[in-house]
C-alpha positions as CSV (number, residue, x, y, z in Angstrom):
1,X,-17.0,16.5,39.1
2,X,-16.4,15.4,35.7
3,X,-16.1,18.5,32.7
4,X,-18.9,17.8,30.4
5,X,-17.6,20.5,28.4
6,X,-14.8,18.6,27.2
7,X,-14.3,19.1,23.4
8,X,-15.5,16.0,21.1
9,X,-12.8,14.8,18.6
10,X,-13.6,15.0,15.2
11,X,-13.3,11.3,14.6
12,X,-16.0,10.4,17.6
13,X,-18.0,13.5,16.3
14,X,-18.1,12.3,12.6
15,X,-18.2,8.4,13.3
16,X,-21.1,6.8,11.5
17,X,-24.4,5.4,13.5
18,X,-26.2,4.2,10.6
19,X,-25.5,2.1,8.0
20,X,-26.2,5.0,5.2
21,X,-23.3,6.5,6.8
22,X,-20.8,3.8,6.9
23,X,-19.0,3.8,3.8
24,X,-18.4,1.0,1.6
25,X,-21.2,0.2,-0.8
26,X,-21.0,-3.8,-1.1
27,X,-21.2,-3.7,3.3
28,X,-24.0,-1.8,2.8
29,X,-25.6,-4.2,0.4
30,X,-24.6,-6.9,2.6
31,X,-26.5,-5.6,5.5
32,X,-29.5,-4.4,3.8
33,X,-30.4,-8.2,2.2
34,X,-29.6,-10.4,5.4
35,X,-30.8,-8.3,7.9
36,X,-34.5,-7.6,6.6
37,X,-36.1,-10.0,9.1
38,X,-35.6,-12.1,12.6
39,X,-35.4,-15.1,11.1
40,X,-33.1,-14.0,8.6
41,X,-29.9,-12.3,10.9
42,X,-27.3,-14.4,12.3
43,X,-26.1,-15.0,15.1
44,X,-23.0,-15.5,15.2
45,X,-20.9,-13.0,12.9
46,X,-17.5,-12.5,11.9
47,X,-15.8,-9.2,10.7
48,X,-12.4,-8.6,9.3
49,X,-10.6,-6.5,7.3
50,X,-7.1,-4.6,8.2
51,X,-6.6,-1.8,10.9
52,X,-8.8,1.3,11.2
53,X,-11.3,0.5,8.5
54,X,-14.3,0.4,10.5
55,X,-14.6,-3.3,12.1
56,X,-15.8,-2.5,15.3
57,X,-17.9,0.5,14.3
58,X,-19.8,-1.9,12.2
59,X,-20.4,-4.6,14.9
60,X,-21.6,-1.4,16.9
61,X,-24.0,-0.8,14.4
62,X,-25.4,-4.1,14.0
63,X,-26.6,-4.3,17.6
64,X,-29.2,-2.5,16.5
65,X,-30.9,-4.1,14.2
66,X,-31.4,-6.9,17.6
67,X,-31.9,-4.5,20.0
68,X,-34.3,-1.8,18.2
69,X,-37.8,-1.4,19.6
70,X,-39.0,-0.1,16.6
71,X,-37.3,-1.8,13.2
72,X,-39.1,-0.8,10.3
73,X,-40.4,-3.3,7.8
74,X,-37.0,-3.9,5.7
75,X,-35.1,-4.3,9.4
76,X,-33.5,-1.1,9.4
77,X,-33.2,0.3,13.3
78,X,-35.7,3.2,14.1
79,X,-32.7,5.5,15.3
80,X,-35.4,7.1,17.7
81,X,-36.3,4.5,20.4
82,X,-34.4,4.7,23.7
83,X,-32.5,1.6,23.0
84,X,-31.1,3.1,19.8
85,X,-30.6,6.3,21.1
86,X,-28.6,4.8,24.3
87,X,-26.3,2.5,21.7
88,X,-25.5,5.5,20.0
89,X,-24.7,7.5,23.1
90,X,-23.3,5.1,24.6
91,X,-21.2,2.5,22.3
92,X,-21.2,4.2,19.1
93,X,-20.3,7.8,19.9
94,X,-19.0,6.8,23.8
95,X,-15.7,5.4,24.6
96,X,-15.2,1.6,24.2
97,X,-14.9,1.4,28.4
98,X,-18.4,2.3,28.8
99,X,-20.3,-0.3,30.8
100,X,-23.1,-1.1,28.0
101,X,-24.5,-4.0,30.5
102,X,-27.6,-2.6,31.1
103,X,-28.2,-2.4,26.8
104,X,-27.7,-6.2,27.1
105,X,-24.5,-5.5,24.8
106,X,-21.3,-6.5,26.3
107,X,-17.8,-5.6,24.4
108,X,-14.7,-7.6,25.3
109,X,-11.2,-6.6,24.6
110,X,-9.6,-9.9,23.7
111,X,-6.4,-8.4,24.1
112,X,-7.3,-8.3,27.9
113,X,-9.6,-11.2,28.4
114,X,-8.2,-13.7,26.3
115,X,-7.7,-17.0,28.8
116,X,-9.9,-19.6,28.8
117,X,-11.6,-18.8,32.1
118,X,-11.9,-15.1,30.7
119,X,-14.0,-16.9,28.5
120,X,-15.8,-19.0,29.8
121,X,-17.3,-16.7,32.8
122,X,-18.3,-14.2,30.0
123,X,-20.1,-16.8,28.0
124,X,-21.8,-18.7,31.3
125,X,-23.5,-14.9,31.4
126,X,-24.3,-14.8,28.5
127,X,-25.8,-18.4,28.2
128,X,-28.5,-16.9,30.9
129,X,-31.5,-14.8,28.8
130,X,-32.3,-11.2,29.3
131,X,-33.9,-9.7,31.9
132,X,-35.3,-6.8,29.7
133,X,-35.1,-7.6,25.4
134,X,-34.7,-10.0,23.3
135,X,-30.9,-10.6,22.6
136,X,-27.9,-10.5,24.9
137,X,-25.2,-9.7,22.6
138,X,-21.1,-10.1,22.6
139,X,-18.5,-8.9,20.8
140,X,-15.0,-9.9,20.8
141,X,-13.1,-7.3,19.5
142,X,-9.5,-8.4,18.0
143,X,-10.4,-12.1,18.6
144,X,-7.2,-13.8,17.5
145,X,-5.6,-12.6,20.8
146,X,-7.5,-15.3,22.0
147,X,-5.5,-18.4,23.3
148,X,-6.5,-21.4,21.1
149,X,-7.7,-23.0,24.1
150,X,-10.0,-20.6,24.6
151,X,-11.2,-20.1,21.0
152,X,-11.9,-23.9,21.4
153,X,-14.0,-23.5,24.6
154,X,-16.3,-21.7,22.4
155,X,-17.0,-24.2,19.9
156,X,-19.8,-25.6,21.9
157,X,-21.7,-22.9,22.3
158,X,-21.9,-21.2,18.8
159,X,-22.0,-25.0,17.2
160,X,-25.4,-24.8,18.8
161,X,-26.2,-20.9,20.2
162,X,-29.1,-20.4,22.4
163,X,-31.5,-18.3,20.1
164,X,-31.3,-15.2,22.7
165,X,-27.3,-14.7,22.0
166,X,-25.6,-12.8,19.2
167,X,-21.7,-13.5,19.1
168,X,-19.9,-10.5,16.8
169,X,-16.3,-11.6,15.8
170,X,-14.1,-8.7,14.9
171,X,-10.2,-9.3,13.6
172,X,-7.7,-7.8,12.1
173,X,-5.9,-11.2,11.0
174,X,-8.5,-14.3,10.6
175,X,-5.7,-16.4,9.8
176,X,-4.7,-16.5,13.6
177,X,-8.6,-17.8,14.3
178,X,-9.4,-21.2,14.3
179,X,-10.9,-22.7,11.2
180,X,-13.7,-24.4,13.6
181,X,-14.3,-21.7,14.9
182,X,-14.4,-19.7,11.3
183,X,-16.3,-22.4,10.0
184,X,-19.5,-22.2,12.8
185,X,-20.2,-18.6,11.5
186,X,-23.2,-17.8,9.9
187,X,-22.3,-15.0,8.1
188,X,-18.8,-12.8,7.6
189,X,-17.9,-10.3,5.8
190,X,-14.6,-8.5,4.8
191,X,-14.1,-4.5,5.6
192,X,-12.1,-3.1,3.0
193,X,-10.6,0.5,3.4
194,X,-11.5,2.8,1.2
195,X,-9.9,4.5,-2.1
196,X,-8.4,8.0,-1.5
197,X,-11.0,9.4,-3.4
198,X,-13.9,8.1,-1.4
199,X,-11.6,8.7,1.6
200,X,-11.7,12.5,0.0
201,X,-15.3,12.5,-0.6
202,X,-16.2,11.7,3.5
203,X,-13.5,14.6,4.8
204,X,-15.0,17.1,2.3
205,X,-18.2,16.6,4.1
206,X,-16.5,17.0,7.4
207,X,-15.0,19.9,6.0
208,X,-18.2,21.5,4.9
209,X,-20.0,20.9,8.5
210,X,-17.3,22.8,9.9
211,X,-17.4,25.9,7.4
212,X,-13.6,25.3,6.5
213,X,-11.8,26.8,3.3
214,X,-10.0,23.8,1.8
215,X,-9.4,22.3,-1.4
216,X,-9.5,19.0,-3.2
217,X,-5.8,18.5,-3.4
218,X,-5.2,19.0,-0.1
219,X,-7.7,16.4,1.3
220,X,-6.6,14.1,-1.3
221,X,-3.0,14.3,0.0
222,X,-4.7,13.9,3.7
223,X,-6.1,10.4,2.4
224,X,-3.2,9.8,1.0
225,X,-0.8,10.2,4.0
226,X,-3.4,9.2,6.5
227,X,-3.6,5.3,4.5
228,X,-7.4,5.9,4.1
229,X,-7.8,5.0,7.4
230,X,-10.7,7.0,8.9
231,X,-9.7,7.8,12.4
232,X,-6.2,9.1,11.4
233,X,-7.6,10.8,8.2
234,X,-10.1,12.6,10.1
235,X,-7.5,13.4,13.1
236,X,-5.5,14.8,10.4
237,X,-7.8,16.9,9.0
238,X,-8.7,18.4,12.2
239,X,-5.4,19.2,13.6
240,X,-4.4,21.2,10.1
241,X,-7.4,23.0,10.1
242,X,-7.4,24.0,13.9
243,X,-3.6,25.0,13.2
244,X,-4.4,27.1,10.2
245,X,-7.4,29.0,10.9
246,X,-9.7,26.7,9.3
247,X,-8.0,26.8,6.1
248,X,-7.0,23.2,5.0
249,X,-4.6,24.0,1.3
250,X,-2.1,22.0,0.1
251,X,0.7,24.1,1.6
252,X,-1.0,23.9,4.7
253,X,-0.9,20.2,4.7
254,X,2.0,19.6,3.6
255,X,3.7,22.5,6.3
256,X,1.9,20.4,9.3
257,X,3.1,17.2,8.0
258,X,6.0,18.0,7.3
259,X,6.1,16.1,4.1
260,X,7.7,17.7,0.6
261,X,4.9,18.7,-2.2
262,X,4.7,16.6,-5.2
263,X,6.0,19.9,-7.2
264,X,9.4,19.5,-5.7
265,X,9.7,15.9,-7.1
266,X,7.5,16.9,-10.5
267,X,10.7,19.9,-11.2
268,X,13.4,17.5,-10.1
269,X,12.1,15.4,-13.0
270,X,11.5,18.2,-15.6
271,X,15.4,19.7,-14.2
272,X,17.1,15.8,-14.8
273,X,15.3,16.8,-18.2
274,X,16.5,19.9,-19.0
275,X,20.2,21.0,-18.2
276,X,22.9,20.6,-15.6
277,X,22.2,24.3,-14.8
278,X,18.9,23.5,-13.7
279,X,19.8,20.5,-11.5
280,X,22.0,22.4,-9.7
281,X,19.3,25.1,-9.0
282,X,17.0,22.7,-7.9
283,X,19.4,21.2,-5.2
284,X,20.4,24.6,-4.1
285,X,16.5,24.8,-3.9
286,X,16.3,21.9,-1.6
287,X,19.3,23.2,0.5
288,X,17.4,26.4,0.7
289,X,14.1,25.4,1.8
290,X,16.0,22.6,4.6
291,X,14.9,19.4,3.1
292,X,16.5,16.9,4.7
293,X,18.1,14.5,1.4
294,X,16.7,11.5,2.8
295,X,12.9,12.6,3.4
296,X,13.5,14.1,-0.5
297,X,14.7,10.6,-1.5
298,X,11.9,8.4,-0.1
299,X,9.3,11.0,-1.2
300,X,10.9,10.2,-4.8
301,X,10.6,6.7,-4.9
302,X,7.0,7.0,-3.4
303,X,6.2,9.7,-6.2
304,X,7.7,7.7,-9.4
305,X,6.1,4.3,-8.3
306,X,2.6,6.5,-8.4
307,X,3.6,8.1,-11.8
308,X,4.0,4.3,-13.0
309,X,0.2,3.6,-11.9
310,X,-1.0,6.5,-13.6
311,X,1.0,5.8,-16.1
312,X,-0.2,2.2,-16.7
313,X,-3.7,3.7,-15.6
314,X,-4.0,2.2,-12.2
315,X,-6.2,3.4,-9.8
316,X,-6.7,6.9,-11.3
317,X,-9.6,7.3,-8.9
318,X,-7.3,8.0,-6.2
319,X,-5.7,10.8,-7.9
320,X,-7.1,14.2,-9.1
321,X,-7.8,14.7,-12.5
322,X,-5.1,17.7,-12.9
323,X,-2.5,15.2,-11.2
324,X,-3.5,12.8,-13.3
325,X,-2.7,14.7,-16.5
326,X,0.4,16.4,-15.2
327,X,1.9,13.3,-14.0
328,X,1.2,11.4,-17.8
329,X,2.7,14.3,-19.5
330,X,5.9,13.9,-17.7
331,X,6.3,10.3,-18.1
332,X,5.0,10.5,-21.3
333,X,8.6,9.9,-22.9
334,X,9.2,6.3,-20.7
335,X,8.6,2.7,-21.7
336,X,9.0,-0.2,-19.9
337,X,12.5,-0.4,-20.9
338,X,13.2,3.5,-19.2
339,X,11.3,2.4,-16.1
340,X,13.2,-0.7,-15.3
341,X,16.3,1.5,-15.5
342,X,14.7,4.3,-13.6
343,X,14.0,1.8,-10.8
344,X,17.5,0.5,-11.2
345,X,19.1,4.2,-10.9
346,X,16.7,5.4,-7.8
347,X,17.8,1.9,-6.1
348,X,21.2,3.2,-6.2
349,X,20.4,6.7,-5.1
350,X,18.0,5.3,-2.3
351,X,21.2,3.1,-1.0
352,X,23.4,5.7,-1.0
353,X,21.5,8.7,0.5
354,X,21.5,8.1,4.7
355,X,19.3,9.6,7.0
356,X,20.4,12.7,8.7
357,X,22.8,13.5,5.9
358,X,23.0,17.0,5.0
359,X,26.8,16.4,3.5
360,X,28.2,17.4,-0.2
361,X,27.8,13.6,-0.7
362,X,24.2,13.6,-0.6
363,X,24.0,16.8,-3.0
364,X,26.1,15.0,-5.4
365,X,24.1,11.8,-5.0
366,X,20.9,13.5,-6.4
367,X,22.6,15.5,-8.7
368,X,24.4,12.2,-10.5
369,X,21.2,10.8,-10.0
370,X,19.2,13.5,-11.8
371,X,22.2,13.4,-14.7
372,X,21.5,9.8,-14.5
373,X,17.8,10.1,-15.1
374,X,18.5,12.7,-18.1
375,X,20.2,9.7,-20.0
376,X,17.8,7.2,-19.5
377,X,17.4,6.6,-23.2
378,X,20.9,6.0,-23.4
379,X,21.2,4.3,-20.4
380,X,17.9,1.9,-21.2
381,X,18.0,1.7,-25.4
382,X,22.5,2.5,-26.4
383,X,23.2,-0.2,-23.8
384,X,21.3,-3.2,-25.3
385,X,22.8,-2.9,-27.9
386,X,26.6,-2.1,-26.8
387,X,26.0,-5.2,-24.5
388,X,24.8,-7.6,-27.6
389,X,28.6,-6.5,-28.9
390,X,30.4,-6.4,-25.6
391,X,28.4,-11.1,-24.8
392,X,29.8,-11.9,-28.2
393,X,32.7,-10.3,-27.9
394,X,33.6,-11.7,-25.0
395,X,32.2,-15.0,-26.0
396,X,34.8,-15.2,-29.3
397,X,37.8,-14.5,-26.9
398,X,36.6,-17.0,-24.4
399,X,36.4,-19.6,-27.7
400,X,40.2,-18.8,-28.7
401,X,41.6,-19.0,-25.2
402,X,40.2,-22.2,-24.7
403,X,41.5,-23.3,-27.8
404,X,44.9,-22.2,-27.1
405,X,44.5,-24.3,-23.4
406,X,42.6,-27.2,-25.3
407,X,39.8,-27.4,-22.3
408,X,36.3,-27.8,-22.6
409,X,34.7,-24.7,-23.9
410,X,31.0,-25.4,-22.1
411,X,33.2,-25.7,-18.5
412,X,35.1,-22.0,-19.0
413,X,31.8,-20.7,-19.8
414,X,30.2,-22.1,-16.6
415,X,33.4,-21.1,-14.7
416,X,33.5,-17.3,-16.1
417,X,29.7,-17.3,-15.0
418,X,30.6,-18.0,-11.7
419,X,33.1,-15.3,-11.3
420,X,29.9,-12.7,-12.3
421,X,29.7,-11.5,-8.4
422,X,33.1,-9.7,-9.2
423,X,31.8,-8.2,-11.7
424,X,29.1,-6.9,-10.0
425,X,30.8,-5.6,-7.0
426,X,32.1,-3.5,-9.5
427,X,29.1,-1.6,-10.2
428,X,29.2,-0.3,-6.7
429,X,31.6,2.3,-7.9
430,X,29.5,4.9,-9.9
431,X,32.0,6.3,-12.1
432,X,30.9,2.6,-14.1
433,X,27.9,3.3,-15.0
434,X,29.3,5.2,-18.0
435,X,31.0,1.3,-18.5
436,X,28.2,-0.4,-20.6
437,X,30.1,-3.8,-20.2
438,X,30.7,-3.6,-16.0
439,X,26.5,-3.0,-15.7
440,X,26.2,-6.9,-17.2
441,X,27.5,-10.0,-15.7
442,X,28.1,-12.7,-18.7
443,X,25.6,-14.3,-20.9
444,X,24.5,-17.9,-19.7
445,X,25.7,-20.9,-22.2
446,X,22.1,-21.1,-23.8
447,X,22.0,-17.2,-24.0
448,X,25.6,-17.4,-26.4
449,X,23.5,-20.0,-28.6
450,X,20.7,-17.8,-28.7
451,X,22.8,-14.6,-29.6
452,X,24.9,-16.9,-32.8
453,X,20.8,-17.4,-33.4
454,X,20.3,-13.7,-33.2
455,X,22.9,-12.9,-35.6
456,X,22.2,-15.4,-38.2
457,X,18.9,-13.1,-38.5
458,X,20.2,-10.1,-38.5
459,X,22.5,-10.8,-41.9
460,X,20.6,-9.7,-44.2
461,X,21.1,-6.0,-42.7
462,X,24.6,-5.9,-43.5
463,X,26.9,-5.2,-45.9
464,X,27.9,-8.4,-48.2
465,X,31.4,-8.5,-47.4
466,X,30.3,-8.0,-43.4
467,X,27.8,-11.0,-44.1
468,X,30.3,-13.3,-45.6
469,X,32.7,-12.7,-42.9
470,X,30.2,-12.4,-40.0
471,X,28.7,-16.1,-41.6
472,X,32.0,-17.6,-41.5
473,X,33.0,-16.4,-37.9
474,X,29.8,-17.9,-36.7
475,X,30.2,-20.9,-38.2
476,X,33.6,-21.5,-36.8
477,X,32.7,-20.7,-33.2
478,X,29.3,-23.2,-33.6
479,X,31.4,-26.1,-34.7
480,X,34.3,-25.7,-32.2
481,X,31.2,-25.5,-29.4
482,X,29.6,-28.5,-31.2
């Protein structure tokens, strides 16, 4: 006998029925103008959009503006006739394997039935009208499995589809359909998922419904992780709160996922900052609480790449307002300039930190790192300008000593520029970085003209003597080059 006392998941329990509750306000629009009347809904339909963000749920919900008894004026389904009630018991709310037959709704798993004679036997059914109804209806859930010779088979019959049939398309990549078959349909439309915030906004309902103690942060950081995809969102949220007595906090959330809080990567920021003292601390910290240096790491780059979209004020919806404004406080001091060195300096760290490594290595890794970060002025501003000195420099010396061999100048330039990898398996050791002149491989031709350019400008900022002799050791290099 089967257990009809069986808990319901959140996710089935929450799923929407109607289009009200399906989120995504341009759908909904969508919906609401083309499917006011008969003669207006199509009939054969195409839905995309990337994984878990609500493809099939829609198609399910669309069978009921056919198969309602009693659609009100604009179209919208009654949600209280048998047929309704049955689609939402049965497809909606059900499991996928339910035999909807007798609804005149039939779903097919093109991962399954995918051949050509899979096909065809479904649509030589469905070619037949209904016995009870108006509309037989299909949908082909992740279509592109299809074979093309089966997506071909079908060209024929939604090129000219008997008015009882409705044929539902739903894909996760379109690119794999057939542009004659993409072409034929009447209407598609793109699922999008949703921000973290909106994402946020449907599990604090949830959360209400079920009389849990939560807080904003903590369902933002469940969007987050879950990739605003509703099913594992909501899974999420349900598994914390069963774990934790209902109580869904940040601490919570992040204990169950076993994730590290953005406040361990906002105090390894504020310790690069501060003192050598504190970076210590803050890696004894991590050795402390048994965060593994590799999680930390990744969690870093994921957490400085979303301080650069606050920063640059990119999708600030999907971040609390507190974040927000804690996050732009901290960056405050970069520019473009710090960032691109930043990026360069985690890179490193990111390369050199394994997973599984708990060794001394790693420790010293983020602690150079963190040193690193502390310098980033230096690192991003001091070395422009050291490595302006160090190109014409080494441009002079390159000048004399092909002089002394009496070879083409242009040639040893083009030669030294092919020797740069050396120079840059150097800065794989990173005692360099300290070596302003090992971080650069050498100018290009056209960037030495452009530097004897540079300094012609810049005369007037030096002494007179400086100028006069600066003037004349340009001029000397430009007309041996010439």
């Amino acid at each position: 006998m089967e257990d009809t006392n069986v808990e319901q998941s959140w996710y089935t329990k929450y799923r929407p029925v109607t289009i009200e509750q399906y989120c995504g306000d341009r759908v909904k629009n969508i919906i609401k103008k083309r499917f006011t009347s008969r003669d207006k809904m199509p009939h054969v339909i195409m839905v995309y959009g990337k994984r878990g963000c609500g493809k099939t749920t829609l198609c399910r919900i669309l069978t009921k503006y056919y198969m309602c008894e009693n659609p009100a004026e604009d179209g919208t389904p009654c949600e209280s006739c048998e047929t309704c009630q049955d689609i939402n018991d049965m497809l909606i709310k059900g499991q996928s394997e339910v035999d909807t037959s007798s609804l005149g709704i039939r779903e097919v798993d093109a991962t399954v039935a995918n051949g050509k004679d899979d096909i065809q036997e479904i649509i030589e059914d469905a070619k037949q009208p209904p016995v009870i109804g108006e509309y037989k209806i299909i949908i082909f859930d992740e279509c592109h499995m299809m074979t093309q010779q089966a997506q071909n088979s079908l060209l024929k019959i939604i090129e000219d589809i008997p008015p009882h049939l409705v044929i539902m398309f739903a894909t996760t990549n379109p690119e794999k359909v057939l542009q004659t078959v993409k072409s034929r349909c009447q209407l598609t439309i793109e699922v999008r998922k949703q921000s973290i915030s909106d994402m946020a906004d449907r599990l604090e309902e949830i959360a209400k419904t079920e009389a849990l103690t939560y807080s904003k942060e903590a369902l933002n950081a469940i969007a987050k992780k879950g990739g605003c995809v509703p099913r594992e969102c909501i899974n999420i949220l349900e598994n914390v709160a069963k774990t934790y007595a209902n109580t869904v906090n940040i601490d919570n959330v992040v204990d169950y996922l076993g994730d590290i809080s953005s406040d361990y990567y906002i105090d390894y920021y504020k310790a690069a900052n501060d003192s050598l003292n504190s970076v210590l601390n803050f890696i004894n910290r991590l050795k402390e609480n048994d965060v593994n240096p590799r999680d930390f790491v990744d969690g870093l780059l994921s957490f400085t790449f979303d301080a650069m979209y606050i920063k640059h004020g990119i999708n600030l919806e999907d971040y609390p307002v507190s974040y927000v404004k804690t996050i732009k406080q901290l960056f405050d001091m970069y520019d473009s300039s710090d960032f691109d060195t930043l990026l360069q300096i985690l890179e490193y760290m990111s390369n050199h930190v394994t997973a599984g490594d708990r060794s001394s290595a790693s420790d010293l890794t983020i602690a150079t790192t963190a040193m690193r970060i502390g310098k980033i002025k230096m690192l991003s501003n001091g070395l422009t300008s050291t490595k302006s000195d160090a190109e014409k420099e080494n441009r002079i010396s390159l000048v004399e000593h092909a002089d002394k061999l009496k070879v083409d100048t242009k040639a040893l330039l083009i030669s030294q520029e092919q020797s740069s990898d050396d120079i840059d398996k150097e800065f794989e050791d990173p005692s360099l970085i300290e070596n302003s002149v090992n971080m650069f491989s050498l100018p290009s031709y056209d960037d030495f003209q452009k530097l004897q350019d540079k300094n012609e400008d810049n005369k007037d900022t030096k002494s007179d003597d400086d100028s006069l002799d600066e003037t004349q050791e340009d001029k000397d290099i430009d007309d041996f080059l010439s």
